[in-house]
C-alpha positions in Angstrom: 5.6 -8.3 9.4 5.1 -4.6 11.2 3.7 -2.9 7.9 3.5 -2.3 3.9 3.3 0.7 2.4 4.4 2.7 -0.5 6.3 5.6 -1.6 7.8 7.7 -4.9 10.9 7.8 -5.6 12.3 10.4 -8.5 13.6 8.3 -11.6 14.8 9.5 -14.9 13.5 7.7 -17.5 13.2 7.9 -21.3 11.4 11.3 -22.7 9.2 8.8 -24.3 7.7 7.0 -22.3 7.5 10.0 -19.5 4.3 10.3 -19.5 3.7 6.7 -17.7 5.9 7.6 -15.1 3.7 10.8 -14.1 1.7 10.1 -10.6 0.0 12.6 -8.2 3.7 14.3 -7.5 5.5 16.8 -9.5 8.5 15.3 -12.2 8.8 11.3 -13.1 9.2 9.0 -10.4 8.7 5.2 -9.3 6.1 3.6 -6.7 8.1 1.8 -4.6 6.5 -1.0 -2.1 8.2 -2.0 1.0 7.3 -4.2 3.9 9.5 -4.0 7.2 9.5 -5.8 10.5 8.3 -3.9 13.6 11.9 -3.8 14.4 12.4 -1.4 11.7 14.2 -4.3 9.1 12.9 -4.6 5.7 12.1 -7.4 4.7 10.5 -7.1 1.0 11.1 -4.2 -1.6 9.4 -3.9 -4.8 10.7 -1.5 -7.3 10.0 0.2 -11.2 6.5 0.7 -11.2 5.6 3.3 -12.8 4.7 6.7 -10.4 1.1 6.2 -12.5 0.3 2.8 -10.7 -1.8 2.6 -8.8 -0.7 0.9 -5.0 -3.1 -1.9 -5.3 -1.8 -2.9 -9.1 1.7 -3.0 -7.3 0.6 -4.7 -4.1 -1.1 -7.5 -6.3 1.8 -7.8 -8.7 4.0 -7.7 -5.5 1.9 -10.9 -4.1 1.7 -13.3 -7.1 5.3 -12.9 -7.9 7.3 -16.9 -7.5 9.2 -15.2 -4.6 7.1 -12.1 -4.1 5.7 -11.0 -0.8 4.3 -13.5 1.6 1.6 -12.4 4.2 1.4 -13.8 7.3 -1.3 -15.2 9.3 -3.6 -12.6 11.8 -2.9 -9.5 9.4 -5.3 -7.0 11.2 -5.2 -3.6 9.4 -4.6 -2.8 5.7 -4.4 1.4 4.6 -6.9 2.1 2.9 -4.9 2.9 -0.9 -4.0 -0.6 -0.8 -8.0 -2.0 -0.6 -9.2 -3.4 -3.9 -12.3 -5.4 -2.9 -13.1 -8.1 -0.9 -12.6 -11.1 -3.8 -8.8 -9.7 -4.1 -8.5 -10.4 -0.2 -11.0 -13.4 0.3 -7.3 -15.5 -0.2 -5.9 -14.0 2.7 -8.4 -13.0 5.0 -12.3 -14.3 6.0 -14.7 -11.2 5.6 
C-alpha cells in the first residue's frame, strides 16, 4: 500500500435528506476513500458517505468491513484527518 486518503465527489441526492450530504465544500457531495499502490493502482475504494462524515468515521467503517481495507505491516505515516486516538490504532500499530 503507497497511501489512503480521501476526497468529495458531487452527488445528487434526495432534497430531503440534503442536508447530510453538506461537508466543508459548496453543493452536496460524497467522501470517497481510496487506497492505491505506489505504482499508482488502486487497490481499495469506499464510496456513499455522506460529504458530512467525517474521514476517520469512514476510515473506521472502511476497516471493519468483512472484506474492507486491510493494512499492512510497517505502515509509517498516517495524515493527520484520518488520526482518531491512540486506542483506535493500538490494533495496528505499537505507540
Amino acid at each position: 500500500m503507497g497511501a489512503i486518503d480521501g476526497t468529495h465527489v458531487r452527488a445528487s441526492v434526495p432534497i430531503q435528506i440534503q442536508g447530510r450530504f453538506r461537508g466543508r465544500k459548496d453543493g452536496t457531495t460524497q467522501n470517497v476513500l481510496t487506497a492505491a499502490t505506489f505504482g499508482l493502482k488502486f487497490t481499495y475504494v469506499l464510496a456513499g458517505w455522506e460529504g458530512s462524515a467525517h474521514d476517520s468515521r469512514v476510515l473506521n467503517d472502511a476497516l471493519s468491513r468483512p472484506r474492507g481495507l486491510k493494512i499492512p505491516e510497517g505502515i509509517i505515516g498516517i495524515e493527520s484527518d484520518f488520526i482518531m486516538d491512540n486506542s483506535f490504532w493500538s490494533d495496528f500499530f505499537s505507540f
